[in-house]
C-alpha positions as CSV (number, residue, x, y, z in Angstrom):
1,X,0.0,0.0,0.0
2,X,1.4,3.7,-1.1
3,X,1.6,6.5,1.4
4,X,-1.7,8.4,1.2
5,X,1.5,11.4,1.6
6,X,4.1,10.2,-0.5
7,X,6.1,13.0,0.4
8,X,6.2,12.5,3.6
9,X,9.0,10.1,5.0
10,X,8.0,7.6,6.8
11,X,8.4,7.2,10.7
12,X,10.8,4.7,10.4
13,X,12.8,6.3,6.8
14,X,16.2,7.7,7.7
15,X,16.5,11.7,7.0
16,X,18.1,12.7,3.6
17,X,17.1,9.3,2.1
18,X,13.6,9.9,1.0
19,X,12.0,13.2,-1.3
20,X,9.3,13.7,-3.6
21,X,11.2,13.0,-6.5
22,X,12.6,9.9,-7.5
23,X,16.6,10.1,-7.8
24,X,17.2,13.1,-6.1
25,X,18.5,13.0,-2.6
26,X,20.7,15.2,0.0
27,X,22.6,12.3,1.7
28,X,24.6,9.5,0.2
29,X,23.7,5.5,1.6
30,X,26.4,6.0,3.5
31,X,25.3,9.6,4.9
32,X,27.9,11.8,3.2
33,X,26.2,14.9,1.3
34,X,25.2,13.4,-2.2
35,X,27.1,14.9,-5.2
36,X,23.5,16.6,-6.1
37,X,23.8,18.6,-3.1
38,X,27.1,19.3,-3.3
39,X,26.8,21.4,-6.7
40,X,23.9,23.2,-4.9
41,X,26.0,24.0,-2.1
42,X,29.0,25.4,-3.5
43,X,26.7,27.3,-5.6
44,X,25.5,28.7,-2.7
45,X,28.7,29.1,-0.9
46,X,29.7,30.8,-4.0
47,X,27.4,33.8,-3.9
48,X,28.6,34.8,-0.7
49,X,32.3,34.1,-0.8
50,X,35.9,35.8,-0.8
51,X,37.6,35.8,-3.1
52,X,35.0,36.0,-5.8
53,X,34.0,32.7,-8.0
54,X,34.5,33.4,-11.8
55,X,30.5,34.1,-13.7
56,X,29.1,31.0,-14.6
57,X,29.8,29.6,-18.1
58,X,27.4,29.6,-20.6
59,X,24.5,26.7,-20.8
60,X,26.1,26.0,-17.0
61,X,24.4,27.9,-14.6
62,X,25.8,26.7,-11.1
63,X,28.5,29.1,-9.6
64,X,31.5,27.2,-8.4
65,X,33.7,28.2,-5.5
66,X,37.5,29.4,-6.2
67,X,39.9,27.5,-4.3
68,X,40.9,28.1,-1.1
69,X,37.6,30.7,-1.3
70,X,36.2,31.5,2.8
71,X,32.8,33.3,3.9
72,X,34.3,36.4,5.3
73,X,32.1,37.7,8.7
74,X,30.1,40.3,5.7
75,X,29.8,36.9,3.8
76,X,28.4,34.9,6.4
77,X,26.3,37.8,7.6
78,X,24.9,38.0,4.1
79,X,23.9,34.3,3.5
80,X,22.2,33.5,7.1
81,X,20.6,36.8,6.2
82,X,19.3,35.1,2.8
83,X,18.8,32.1,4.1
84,X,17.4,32.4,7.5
85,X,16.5,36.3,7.3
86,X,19.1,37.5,10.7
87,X,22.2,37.1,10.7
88,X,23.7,34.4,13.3
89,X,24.2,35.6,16.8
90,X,27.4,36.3,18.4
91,X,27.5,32.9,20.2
92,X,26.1,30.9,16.9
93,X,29.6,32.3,15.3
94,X,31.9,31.1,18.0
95,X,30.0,27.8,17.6
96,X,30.9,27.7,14.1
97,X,34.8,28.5,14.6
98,X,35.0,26.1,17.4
99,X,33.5,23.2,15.5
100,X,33.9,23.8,11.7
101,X,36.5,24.1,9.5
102,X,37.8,27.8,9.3
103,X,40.5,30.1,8.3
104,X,43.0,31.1,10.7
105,X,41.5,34.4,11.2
106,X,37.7,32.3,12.1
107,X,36.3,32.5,7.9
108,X,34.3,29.7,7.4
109,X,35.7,27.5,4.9
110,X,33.8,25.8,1.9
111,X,34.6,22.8,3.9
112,X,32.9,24.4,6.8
113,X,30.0,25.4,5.1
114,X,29.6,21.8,4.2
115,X,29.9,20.5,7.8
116,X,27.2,22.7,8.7
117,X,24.9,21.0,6.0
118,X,25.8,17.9,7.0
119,X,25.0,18.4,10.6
120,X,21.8,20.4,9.5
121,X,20.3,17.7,6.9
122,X,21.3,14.9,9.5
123,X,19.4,16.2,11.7
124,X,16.5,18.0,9.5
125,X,16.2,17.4,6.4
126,X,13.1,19.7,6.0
127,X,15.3,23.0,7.4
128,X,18.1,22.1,4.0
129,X,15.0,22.0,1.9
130,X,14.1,25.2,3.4
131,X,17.1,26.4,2.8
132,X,17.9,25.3,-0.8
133,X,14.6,26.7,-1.9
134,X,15.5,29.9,-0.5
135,X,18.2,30.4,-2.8
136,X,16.5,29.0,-5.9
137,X,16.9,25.0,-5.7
138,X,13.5,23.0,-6.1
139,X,12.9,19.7,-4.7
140,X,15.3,17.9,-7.8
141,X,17.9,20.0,-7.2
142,X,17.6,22.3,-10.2
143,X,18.2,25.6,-9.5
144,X,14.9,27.6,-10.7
145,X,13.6,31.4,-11.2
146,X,12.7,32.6,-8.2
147,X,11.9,35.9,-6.9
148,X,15.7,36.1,-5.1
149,X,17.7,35.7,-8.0
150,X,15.7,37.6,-10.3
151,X,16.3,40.7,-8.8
152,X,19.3,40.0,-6.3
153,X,21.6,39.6,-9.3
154,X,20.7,42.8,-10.8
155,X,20.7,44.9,-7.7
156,X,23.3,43.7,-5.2
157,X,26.7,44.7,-5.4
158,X,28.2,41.5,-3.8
159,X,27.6,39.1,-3.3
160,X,26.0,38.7,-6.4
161,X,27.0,41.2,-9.2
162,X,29.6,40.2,-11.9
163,X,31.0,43.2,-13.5
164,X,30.2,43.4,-17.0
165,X,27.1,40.7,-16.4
166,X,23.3,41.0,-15.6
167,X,21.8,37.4,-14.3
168,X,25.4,35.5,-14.9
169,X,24.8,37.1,-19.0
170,X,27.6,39.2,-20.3
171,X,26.6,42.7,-21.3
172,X,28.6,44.3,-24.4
């Protein structure tokens, strides 16, 4: 017999293992961050980072991360802002340099920023959906219109304006 609620995981389904669409989930069978969320989440990480990732390449879409890139404290301040509307508190951000991977000087590091989504889909799965919708990823991982980046890209000078491009399209 099918869920009535497909949607819904069951009580006894493991978090990150079960979504509305088939294929697509945020953890791995063996619990690591699948590679799906991964792209999602340097995109992500990618918006709000230092130094700044290179515009997307044509018919591509996702951002990606430069290396050794770090979420500077306006970074950081930026994305919860995004993503959870407030910035983290002052005791949120010692949490986050005691227990994540950061720079010496206490940027979180793209490797941070994935600890803190494993931890978080771990433990609730619903709050990553949340999340990822909130900067334009639909339930199959596909980054979509929304109202954010529609406008964000045209109107904020970082962490999301390329010079020279309007909505990751080069202007002559």
């Amino acid at each position: 017999m099918q869920s009535p609620r497909p949607e819904t995981p069951e009580p006894d389904s493991r978090q990150g293992r079960r979504n509305g669409a088939a294929g697509v989930q945020l953890l791995d069978n063996d619990g690591a961050i699948s590679d799906q969320l991964e792209s999602c989440l340097k995109h992500i990480f990618a918006k709000y980072c230092t130094p700044r990732p290179a515009p997307p390449q044509k018919g591509v879409g996702l951002l990606m991360p430069p290396e050794g890139a770090y979420l500077s404290p306006e970074g950081l301040d930026t994305w919860a802002s995004d993503t959870n509307g407030a910035p983290f508190d002052d005791e949120t951000k010692e949490e986050l340099m005691e227990f994540l991977d950061v720079t010496e000087d206490g940027s979180l590091t793209l490797k941070g920023f994935m600890q803190v989504y494993q931890l978080q889909t771990e433990n609730d799965e619903e709050e990553t959906w949340r999340d990822l919708s909130s900067h334009g990823f639909d339930r199959t991982l596909r980054l979509v219109a929304t109202r954010r980046e529609d406008t964000d890209m045209d109107e904020r000078d970082p962490p999301y304006a390329f010079p020279g491009y309007t909505n990751g399209t080069k202007v002559a």
